[in-house]
Structures are given as C-alpha cells and as structure tokens.
DOMI-528873 format. One record per residue (C-alpha): x, y, z. Coordinates in Angstrom, 1 decimal, padded with zeros to 4 digits, always signed. Example, Ala and Ser with C-alpha at 12.3 -4.5 7.8 and 13.67 -1.06 7.14 Angstrom:
// residues 2
      X      Y      Z
 +012.3 -004.5 +007.8
 +013.7 -001.1 +007.1
END
This chain:
// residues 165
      X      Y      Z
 -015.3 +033.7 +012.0
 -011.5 +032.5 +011.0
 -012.6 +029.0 +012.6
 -015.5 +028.8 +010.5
 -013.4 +029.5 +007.5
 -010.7 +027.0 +008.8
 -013.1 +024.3 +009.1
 -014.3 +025.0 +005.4
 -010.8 +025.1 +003.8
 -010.8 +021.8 +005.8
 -013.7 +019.8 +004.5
 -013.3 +021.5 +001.3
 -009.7 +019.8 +000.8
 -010.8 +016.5 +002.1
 -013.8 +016.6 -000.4
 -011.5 +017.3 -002.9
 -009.0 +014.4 -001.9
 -005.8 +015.6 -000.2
 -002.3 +014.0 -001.0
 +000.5 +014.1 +001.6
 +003.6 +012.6 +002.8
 +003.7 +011.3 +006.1
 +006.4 +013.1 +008.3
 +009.5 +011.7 +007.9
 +008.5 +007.8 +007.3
 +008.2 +008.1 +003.4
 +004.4 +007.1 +003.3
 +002.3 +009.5 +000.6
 -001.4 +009.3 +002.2
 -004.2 +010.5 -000.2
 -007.8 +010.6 +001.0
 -010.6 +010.7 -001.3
 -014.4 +010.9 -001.6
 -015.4 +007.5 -004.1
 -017.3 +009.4 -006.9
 -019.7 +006.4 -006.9
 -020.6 +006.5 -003.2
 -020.7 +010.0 -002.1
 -020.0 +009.8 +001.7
 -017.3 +006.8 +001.5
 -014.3 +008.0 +001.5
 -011.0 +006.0 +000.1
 -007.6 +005.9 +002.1
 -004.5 +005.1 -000.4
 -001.0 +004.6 +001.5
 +001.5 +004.8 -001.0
 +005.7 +003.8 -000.4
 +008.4 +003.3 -003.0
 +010.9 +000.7 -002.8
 +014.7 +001.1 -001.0
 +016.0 -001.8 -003.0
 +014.6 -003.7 -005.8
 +013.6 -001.9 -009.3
 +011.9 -002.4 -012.4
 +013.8 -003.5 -015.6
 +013.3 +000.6 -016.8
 +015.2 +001.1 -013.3
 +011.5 +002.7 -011.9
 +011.1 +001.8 -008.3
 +008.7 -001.0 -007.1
 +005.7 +001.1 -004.9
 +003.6 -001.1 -002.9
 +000.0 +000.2 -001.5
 -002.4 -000.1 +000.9
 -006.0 +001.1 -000.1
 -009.5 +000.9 +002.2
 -012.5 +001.9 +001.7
 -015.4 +001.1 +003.9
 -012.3 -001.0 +006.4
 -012.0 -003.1 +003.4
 -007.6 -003.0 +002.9
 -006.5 -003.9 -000.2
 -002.4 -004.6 -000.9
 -001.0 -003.8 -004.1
 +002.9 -004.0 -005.3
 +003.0 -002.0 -008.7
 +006.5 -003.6 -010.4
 +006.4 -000.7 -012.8
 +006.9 -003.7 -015.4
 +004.5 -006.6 -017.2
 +004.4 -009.8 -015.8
 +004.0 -013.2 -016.8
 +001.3 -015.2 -016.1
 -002.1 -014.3 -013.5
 -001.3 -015.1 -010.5
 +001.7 -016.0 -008.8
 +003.4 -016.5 -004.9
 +006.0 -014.0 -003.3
 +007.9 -014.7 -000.1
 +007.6 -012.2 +002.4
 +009.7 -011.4 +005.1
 +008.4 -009.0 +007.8
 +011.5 -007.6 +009.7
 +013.5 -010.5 +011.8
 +010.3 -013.0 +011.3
 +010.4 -015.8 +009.1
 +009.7 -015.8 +005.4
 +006.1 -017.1 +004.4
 +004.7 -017.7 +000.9
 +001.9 -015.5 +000.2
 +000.0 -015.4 -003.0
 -000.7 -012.4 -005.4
 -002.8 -012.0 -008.5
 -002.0 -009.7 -011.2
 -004.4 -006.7 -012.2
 -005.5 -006.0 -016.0
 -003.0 -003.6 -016.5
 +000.0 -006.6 -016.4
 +001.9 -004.5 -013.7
 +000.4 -004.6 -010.4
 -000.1 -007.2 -008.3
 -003.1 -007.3 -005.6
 -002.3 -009.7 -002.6
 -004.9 -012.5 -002.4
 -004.2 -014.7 +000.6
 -006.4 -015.6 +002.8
 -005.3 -013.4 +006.0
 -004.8 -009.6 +004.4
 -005.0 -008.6 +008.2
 -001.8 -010.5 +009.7
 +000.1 -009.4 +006.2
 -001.1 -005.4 +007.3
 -000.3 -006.3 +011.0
 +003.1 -007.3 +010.0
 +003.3 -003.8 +008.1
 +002.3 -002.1 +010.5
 +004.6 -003.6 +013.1
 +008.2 -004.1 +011.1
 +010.4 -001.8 +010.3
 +011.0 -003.3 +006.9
 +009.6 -006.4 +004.3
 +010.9 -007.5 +001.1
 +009.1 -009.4 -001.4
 +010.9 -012.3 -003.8
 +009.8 -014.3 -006.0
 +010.6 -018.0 -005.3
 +013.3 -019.8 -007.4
 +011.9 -020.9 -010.6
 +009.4 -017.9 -011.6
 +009.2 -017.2 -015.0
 +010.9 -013.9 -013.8
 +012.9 -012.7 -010.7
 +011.2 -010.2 -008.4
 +012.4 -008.2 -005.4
 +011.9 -005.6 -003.5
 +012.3 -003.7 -000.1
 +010.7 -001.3 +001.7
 +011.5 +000.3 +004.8
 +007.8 +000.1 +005.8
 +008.1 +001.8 +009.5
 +006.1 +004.9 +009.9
 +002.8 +003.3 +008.9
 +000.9 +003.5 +012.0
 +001.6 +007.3 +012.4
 +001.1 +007.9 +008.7
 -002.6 +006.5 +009.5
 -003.4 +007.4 +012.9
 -005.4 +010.0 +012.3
 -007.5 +007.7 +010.0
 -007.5 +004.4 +012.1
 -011.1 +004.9 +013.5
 -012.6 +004.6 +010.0
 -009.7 +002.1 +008.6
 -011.1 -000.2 +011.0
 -007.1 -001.4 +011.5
END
C-alpha cells in the first residue's frame, strides 16, 4: 500500500512539473508536462552566472530546454539588447574560442543560440568544467559571462533516455 502511494505522490509531482537543484553543481532542473501536448514533457536546466552581470548587477542565467530531444540554449542577460541577432565567442574550458551566433527573443533579453551544430555546443557543456561567453570587440555593447557549467551530466542523468543527449 505505501508503494502505491509513493508512486502517486511521484507521478503526481512530475505531472505537476517539479523544480530542483541538482546536488551540489548549481543546476535548477524543472520538468514539466507541455499543456499543448499532454504526454510531452519539457526538461529546463537552468545555471546563473559566476562572473559577468547585467547593467542592474542581476546575474546572466543561461539554459538548456528539450522537449521531444529537441535542446534549445538560451543566455537570459537580464538586460535589452541591441539589434536581432548577433555572434558571441565561446570558450569551452581549455579549448579554443569559436564564434557562435545567437538571435535575440521578443522580449529584448534573451538570447537563443542559432548555429548550426547545437549538439557539439551541448557536448562541450556537458564535458567542461566551465564556458564564458563575449561579445567580440566592436558590439554595439559589451557582453560576458561565465559559468561554471560542470555538473550537467549528473543534473540530467536521470533524464538522458528521453533528452536523447
């Protein structure tokens, strides 16, 4: 009887989309049901910045959503931004920086990452112990942050069946 109950508390608190911080690596997970599709549910990794804030001296938060193993990569600068789209340089731990391009959302403050290979940029999250983001000299406005990124695979190991990672 008290593992039929556990198993309802269970579903009943992934139904109802559970929030938590991964032990000790500074990762929130939530995992929701997507009110459209009932059935699908949405995997949001959340981390805030160890350097870099916004001009209001928020912390930068970058984050990893999937749904249906499709992984989006968000940096929210807590902050408008010029322009629509615009290139970072991202350095992975010790590996070189690369130029990666990001596209700003409607609300001005978030940027989605839109290059071409979203799975090297996650495998390189999920196998550094830090990146930092910067904007490259001559943006219309300076941009950088870090985040001490290590912890990611055991923050999603229970999930990485259906994150298809």
């Amino acid at each position: 009887m008290m593992g039929i109950r556990c198993a309802v508390l269970a579903l009943s608190l992934i139904l109802s989309g559970v929030a938590f911080s991964a032990e000790r690596s500074g990762w929130e997970v939530k995992v929701e049901v997507n009110p459209l599709y009932p059935g699908v549910r949405v995997f949001t990794f959340t981390l805030e910045s160890s350097e870099g804030e916004s001009a209001s001296g928020q912390r930068v938060l970058l984050e990893i959503q999937v749904s249906r193993q499709n992984t989006m990569i968000y940096t929210h600068w807590q902050e408008a931004l010029p322009g629509t789209s615009f290139d970072l340089e991202m350095k992975a731990g010790d590996r070189p920086p690369v130029r990666t391009g990001w596209s700003l959302q409607s609300n001005r403050m978030t940027a989605a990452f839109v290059g071409r290979n979203r799975m090297a940029v996650l495998m390189d999250l999920l196998e550094s112990d830090t990146v930092s983001l910067a904007t490259y000299m001559g943006a219309p406005k300076p941009l950088r942050a870090v985040f001490t990124v290590k912890g990611l695979a055991r923050a999603a190991g229970p999930y990485m069946d259906e994150l298809g990672w």
